[in-house]
ChimeraX commands (.cxc) that place a marker at each C-alpha (Angstrom):
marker #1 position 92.80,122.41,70.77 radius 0.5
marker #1 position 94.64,121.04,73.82 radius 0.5
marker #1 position 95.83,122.91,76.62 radius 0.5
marker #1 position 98.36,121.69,79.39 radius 0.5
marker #1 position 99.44,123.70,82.73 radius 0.5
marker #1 position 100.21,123.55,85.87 radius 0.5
marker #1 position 97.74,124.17,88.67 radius 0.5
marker #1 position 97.10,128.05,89.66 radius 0.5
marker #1 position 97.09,126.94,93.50 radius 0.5
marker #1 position 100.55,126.33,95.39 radius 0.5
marker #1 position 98.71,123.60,97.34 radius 0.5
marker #1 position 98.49,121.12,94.67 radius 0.5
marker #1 position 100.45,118.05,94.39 radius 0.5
marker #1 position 104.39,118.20,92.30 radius 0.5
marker #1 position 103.63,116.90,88.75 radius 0.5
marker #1 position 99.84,117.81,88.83 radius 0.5
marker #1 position 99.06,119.05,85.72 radius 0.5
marker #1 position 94.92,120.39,84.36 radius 0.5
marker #1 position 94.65,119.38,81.02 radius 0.5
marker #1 position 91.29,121.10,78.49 radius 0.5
marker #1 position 90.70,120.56,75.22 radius 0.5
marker #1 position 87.58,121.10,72.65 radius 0.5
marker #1 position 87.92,118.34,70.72 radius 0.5
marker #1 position 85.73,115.33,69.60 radius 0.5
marker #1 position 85.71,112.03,71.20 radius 0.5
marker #1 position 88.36,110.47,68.65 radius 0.5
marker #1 position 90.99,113.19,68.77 radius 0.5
marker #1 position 90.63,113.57,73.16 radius 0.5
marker #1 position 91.60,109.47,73.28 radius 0.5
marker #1 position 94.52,109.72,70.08 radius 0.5
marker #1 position 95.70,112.78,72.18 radius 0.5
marker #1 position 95.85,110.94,75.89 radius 0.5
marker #1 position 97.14,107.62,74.54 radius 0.5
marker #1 position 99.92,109.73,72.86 radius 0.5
marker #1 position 100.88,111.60,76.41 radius 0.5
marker #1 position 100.68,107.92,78.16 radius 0.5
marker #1 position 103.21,106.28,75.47 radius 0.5
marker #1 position 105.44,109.53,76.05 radius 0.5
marker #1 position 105.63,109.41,79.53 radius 0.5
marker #1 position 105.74,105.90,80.35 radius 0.5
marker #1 position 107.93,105.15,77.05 radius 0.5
marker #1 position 105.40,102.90,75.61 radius 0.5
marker #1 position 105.94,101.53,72.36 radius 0.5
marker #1 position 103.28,101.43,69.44 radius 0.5
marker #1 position 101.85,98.78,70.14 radius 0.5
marker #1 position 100.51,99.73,73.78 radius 0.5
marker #1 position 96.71,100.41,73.98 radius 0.5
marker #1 position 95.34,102.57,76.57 radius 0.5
marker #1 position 92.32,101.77,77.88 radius 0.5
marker #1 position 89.58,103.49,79.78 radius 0.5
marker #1 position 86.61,102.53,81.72 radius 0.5
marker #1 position 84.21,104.53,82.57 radius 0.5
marker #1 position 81.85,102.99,85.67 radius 0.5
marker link #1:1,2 radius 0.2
marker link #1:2,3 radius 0.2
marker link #1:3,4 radius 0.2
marker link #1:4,5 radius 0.2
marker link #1:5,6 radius 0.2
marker link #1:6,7 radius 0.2
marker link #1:7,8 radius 0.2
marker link #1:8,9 radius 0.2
marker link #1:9,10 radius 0.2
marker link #1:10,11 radius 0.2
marker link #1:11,12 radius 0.2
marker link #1:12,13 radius 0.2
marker link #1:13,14 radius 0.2
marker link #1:14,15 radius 0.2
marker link #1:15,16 radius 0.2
marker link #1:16,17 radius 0.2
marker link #1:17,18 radius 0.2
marker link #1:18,19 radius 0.2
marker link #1:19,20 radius 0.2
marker link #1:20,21 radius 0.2
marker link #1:21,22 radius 0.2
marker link #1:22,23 radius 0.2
marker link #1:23,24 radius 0.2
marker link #1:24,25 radius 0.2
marker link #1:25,26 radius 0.2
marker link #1:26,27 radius 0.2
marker link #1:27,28 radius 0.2
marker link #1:28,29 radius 0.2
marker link #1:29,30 radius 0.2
marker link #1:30,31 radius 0.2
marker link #1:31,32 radius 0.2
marker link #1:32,33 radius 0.2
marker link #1:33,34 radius 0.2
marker link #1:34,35 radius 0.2
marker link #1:35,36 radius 0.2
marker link #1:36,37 radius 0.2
marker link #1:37,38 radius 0.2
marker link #1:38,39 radius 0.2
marker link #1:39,40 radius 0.2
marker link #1:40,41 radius 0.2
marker link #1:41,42 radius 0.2
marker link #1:42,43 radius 0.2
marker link #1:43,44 radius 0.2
marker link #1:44,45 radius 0.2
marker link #1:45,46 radius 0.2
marker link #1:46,47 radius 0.2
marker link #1:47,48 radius 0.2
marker link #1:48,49 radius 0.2
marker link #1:49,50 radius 0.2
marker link #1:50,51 radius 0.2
marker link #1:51,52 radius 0.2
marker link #1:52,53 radius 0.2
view
C-alpha cells in the first residue's frame, strides 16, 4: 500500500510531497521508478538507480 500527500505544515517547500508505503523491497523500487518515468516522461527503457552510502 502506497500513500502520497502533501505536507501537513504550510512551511514546506511547493511540490513537496511525503510518500509511505508497507511494501517489500521489490514492489517500493517498481513503485518509485514508475513515479520517476511519469514525471520526468521517461520511456521504458530508463533505469532508476539508487545508491545508498
Amino acid at each position: 500500500m502506497f500513500k502520497i500527500e502533501q505536507p501537513a505544515t504550510r512551511k514546506a517547500p511547493e511540490g513537496v510531497v511525503h510518500v509511505s508505503a508497507i511494501a517489500d523491497p521489490k514492489h517500493a523500487a517498481d513503485f518509485v521508478e514508475g513515479v520517476f518515468r511519469r514525471v520526468y516522461g521517461a520511456g521504458e527503457g530508463y533505469e532508476l538507480r539508487v545508491v545508498r552510502i
